[in-house]
PDB file as gemmi writes it, atoms N, CA and C in Angstrom:
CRYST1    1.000    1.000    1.000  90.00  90.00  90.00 P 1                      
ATOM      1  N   UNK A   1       9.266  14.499  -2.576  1.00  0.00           N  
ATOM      2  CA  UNK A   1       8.624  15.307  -1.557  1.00  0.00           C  
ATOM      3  C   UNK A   1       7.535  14.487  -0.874  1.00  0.00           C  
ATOM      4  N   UNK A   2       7.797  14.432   0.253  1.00  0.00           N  
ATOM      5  CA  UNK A   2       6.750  13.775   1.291  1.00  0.00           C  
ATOM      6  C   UNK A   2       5.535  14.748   1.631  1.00  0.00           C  
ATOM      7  N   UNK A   3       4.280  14.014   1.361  1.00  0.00           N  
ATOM      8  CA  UNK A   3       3.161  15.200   2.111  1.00  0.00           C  
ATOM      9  C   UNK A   3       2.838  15.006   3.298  1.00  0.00           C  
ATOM     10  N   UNK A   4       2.497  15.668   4.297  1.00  0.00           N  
ATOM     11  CA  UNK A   4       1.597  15.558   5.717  1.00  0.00           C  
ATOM     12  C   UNK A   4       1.136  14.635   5.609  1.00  0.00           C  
ATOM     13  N   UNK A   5       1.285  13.668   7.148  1.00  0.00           N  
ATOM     14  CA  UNK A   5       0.882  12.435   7.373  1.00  0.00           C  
ATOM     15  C   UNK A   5      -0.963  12.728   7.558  1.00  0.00           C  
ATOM     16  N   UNK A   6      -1.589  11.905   6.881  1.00  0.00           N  
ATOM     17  CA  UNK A   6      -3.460  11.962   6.445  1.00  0.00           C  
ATOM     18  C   UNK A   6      -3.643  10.912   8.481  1.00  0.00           C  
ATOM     19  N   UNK A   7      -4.387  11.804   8.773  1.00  0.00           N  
ATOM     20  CA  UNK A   7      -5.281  10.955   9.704  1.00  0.00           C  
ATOM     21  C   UNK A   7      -5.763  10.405   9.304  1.00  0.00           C  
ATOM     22  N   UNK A   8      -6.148   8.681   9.635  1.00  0.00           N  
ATOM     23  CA  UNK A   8      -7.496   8.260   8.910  1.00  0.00           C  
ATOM     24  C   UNK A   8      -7.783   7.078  10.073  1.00  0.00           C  
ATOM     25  N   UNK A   9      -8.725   6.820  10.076  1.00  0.00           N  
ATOM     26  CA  UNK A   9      -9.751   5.595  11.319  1.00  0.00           C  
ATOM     27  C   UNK A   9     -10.131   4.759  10.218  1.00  0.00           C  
ATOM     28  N   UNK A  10     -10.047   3.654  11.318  1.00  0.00           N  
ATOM     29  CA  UNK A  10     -10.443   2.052  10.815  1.00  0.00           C  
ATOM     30  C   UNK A  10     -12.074   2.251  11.086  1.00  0.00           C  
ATOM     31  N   UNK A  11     -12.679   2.076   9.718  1.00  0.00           N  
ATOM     32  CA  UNK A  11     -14.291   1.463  10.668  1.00  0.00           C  
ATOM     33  C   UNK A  11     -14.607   0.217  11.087  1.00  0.00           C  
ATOM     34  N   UNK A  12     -15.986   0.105  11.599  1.00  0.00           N  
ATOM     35  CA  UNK A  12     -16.207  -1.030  12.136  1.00  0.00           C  
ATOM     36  C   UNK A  12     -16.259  -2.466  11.469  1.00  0.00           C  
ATOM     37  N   UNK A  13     -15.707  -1.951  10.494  1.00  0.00           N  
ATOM     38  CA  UNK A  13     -15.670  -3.331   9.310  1.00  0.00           C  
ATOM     39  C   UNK A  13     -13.943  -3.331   9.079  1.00  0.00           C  
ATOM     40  N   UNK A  14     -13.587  -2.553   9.651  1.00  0.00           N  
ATOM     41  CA  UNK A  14     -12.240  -2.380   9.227  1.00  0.00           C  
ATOM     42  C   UNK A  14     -11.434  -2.279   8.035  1.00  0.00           C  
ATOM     43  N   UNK A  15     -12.354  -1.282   8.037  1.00  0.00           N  
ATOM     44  CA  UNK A  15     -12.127  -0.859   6.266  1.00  0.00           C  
ATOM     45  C   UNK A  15     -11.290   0.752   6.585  1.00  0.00           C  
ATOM     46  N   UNK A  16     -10.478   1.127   5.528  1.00  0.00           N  
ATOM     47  CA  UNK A  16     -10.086   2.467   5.780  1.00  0.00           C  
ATOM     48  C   UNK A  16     -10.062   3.331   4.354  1.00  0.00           C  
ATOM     49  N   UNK A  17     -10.481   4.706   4.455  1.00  0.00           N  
ATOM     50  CA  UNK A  17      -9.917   5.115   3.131  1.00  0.00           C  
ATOM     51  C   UNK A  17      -8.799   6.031   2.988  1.00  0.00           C  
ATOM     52  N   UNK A  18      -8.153   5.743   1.903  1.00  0.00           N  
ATOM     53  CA  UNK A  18      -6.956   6.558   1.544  1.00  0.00           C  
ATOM     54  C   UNK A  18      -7.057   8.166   0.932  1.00  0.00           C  
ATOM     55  N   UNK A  19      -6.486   8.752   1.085  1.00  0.00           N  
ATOM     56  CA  UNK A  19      -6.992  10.360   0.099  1.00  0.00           C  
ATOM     57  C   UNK A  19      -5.815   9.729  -1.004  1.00  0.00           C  
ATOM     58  N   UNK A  20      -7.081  10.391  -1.627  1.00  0.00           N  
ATOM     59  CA  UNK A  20      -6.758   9.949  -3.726  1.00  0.00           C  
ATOM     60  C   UNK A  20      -4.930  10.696  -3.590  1.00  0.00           C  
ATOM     61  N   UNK A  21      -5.006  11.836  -3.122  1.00  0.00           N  
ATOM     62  CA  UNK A  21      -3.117  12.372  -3.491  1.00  0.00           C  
ATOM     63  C   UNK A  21      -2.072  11.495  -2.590  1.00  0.00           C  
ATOM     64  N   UNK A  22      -2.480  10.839  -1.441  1.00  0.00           N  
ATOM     65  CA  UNK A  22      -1.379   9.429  -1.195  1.00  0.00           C  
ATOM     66  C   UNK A  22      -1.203   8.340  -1.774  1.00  0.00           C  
ATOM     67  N   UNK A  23      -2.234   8.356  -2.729  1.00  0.00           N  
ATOM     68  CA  UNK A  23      -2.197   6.982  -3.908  1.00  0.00           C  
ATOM     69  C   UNK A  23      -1.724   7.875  -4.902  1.00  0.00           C  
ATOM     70  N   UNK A  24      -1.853   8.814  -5.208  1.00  0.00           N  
ATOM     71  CA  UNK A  24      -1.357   9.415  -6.586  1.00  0.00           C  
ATOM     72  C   UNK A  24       0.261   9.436  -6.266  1.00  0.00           C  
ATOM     73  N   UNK A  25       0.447   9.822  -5.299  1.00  0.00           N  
ATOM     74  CA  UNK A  25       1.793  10.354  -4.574  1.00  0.00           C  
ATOM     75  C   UNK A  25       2.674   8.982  -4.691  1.00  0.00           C  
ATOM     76  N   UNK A  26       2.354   7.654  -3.983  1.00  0.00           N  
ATOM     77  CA  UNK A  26       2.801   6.699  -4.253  1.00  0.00           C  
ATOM     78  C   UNK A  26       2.192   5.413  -6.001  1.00  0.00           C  
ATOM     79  N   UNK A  27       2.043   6.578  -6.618  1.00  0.00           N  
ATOM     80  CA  UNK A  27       1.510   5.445  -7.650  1.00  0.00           C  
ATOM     81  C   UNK A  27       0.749   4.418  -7.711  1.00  0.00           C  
ATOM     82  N   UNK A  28      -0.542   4.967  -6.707  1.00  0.00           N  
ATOM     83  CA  UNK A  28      -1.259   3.643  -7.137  1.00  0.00           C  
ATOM     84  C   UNK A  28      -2.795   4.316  -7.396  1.00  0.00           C  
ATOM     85  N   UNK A  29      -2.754   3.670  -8.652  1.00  0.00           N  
ATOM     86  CA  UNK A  29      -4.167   4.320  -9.803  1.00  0.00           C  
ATOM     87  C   UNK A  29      -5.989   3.394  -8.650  1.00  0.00           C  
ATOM     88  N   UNK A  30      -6.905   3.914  -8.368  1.00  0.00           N  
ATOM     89  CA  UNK A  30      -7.797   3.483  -8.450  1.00  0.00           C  
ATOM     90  C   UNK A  30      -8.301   1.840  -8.901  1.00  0.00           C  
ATOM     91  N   UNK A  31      -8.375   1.479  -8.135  1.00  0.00           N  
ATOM     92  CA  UNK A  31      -8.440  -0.600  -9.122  1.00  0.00           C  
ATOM     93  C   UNK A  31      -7.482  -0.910  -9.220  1.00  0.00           C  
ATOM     94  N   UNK A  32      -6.084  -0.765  -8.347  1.00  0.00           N  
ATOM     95  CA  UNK A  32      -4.836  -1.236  -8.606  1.00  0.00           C  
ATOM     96  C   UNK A  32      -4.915  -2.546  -7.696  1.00  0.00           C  
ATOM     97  N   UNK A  33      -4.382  -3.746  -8.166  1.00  0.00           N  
ATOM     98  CA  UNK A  33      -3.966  -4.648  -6.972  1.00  0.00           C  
ATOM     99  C   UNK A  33      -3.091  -4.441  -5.885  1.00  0.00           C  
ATOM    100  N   UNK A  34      -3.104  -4.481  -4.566  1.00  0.00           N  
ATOM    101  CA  UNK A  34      -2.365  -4.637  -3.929  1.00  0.00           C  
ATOM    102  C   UNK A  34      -2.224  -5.695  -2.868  1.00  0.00           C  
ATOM    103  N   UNK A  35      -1.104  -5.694  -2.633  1.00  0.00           N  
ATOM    104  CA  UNK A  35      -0.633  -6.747  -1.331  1.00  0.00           C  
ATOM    105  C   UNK A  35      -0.439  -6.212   0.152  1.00  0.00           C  
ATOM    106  N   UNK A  36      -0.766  -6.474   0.841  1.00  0.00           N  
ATOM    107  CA  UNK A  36      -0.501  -5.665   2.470  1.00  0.00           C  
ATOM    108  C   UNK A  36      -0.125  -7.022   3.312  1.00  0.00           C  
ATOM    109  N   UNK A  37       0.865  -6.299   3.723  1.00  0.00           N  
ATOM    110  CA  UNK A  37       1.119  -6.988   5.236  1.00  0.00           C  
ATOM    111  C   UNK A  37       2.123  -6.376   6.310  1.00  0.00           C  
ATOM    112  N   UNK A  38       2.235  -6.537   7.737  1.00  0.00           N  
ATOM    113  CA  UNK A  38       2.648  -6.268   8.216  1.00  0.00           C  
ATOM    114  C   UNK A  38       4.126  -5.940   8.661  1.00  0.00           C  
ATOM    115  N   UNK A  39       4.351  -5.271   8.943  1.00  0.00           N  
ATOM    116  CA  UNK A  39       5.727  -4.883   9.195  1.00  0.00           C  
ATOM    117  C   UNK A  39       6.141  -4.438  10.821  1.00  0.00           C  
ATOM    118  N   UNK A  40       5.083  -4.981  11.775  1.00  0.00           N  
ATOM    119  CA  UNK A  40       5.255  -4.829  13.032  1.00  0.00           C  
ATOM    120  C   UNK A  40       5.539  -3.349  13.306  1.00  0.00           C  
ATOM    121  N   UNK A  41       5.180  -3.319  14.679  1.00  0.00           N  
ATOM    122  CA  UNK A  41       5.881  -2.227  15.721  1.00  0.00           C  
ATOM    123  C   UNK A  41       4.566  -1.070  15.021  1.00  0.00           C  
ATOM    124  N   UNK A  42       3.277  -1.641  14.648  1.00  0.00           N  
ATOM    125  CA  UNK A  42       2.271  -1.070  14.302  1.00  0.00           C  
ATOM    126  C   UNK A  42       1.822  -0.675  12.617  1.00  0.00           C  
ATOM    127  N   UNK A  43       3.204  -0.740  11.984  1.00  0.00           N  
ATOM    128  CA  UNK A  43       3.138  -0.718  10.494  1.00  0.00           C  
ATOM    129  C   UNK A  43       2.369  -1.418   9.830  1.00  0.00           C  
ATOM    130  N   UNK A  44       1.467  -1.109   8.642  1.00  0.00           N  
ATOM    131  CA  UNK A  44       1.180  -2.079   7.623  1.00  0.00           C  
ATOM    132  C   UNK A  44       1.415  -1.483   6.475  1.00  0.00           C  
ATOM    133  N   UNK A  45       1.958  -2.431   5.369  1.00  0.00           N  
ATOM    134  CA  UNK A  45       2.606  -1.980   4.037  1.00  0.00           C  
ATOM    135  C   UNK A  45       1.443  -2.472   3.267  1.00  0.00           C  
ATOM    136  N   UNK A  46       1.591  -1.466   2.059  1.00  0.00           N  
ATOM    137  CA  UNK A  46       1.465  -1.707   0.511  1.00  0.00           C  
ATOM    138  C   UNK A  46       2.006  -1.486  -0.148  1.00  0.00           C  
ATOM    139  N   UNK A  47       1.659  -2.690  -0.879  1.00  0.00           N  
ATOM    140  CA  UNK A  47       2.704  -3.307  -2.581  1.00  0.00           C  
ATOM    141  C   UNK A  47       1.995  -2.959  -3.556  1.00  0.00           C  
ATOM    142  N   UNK A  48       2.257  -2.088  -4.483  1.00  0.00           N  
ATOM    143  CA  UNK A  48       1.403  -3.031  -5.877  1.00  0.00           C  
ATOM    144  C   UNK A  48       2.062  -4.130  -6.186  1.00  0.00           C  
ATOM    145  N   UNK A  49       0.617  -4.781  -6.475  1.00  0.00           N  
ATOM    146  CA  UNK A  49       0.987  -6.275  -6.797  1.00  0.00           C  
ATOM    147  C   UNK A  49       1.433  -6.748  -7.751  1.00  0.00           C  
ATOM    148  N   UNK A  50       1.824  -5.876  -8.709  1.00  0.00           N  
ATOM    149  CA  UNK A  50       2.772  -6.156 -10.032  1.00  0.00           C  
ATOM    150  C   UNK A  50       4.320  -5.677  -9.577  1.00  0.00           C  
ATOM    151  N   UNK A  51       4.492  -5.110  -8.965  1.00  0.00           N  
ATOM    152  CA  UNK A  51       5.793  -4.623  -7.950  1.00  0.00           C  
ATOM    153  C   UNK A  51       6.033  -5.990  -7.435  1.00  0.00           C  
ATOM    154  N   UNK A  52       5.411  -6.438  -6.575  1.00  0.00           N  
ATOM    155  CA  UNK A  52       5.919  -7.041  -5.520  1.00  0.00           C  
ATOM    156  C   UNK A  52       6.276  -8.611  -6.391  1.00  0.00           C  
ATOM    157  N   UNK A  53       5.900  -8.993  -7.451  1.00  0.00           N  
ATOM    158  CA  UNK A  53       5.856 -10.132  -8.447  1.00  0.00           C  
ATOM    159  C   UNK A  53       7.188 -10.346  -8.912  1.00  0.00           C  
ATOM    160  N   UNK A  54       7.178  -8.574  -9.496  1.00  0.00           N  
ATOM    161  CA  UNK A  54       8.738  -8.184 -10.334  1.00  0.00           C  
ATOM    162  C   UNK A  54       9.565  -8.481  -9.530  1.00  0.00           C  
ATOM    163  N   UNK A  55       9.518  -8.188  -7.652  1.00  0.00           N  
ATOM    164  CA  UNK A  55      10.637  -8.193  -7.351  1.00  0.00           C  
ATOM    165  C   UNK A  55      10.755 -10.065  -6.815  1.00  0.00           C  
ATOM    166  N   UNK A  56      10.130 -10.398  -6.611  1.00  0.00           N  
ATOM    167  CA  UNK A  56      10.071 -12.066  -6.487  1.00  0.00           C  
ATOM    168  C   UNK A  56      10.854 -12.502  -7.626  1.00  0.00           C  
ATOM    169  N   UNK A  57      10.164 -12.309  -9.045  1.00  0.00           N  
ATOM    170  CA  UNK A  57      10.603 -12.883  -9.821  1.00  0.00           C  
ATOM    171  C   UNK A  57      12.402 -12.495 -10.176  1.00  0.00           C  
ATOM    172  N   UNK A  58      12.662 -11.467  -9.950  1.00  0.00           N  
ATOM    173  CA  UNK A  58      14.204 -10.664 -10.323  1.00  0.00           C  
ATOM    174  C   UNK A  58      14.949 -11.271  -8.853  1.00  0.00           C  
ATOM    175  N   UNK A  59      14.424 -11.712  -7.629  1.00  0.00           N  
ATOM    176  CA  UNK A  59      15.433 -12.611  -6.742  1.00  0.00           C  
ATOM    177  C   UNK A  59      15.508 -13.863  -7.474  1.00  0.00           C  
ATOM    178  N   UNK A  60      14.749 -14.838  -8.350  1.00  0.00           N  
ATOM    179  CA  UNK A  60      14.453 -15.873  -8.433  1.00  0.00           C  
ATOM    180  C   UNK A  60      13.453 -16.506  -7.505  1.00  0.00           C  
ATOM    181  N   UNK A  61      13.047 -16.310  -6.857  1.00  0.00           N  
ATOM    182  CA  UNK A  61      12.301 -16.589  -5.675  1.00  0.00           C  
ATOM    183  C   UNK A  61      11.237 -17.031  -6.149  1.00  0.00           C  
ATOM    184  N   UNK A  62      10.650 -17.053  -7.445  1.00  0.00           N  
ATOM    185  CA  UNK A  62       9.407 -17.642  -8.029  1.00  0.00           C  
ATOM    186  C   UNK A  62       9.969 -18.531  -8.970  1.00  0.00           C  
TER     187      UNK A  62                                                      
END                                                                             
């Protein structure tokens, strides 16, 4: 189940915050590492960074 897309603004530091139930929702605990990067056409992704390792390492790619 998908929830309602969260408005949220960049501040002037370009910092943003997340509401705690879109990190709960996608599994990511408070102090989690993550990876971001772009995905164009305005997107930016997050990884947890133990995700994104596993899947490097399971192509061989590391």
């Amino acid at each position: 189940m998908l929830r309602e897309p969260a408005e949220l603004r960049v501040d002037d530091r370009g910092r943003i915050e997340l509401p705690l139930g879109l990190l709960a929702e996608a599994g990511i605990a408070p102090g989690s590492g993550l990876l971001a990067f772009s995905d164009g056409d305005g997107r930016i992704v997050l990884r947890r960074a133990e995700d994104a390792m596993r899947d490097l390492l399971e192509c061989g790619k590391l």
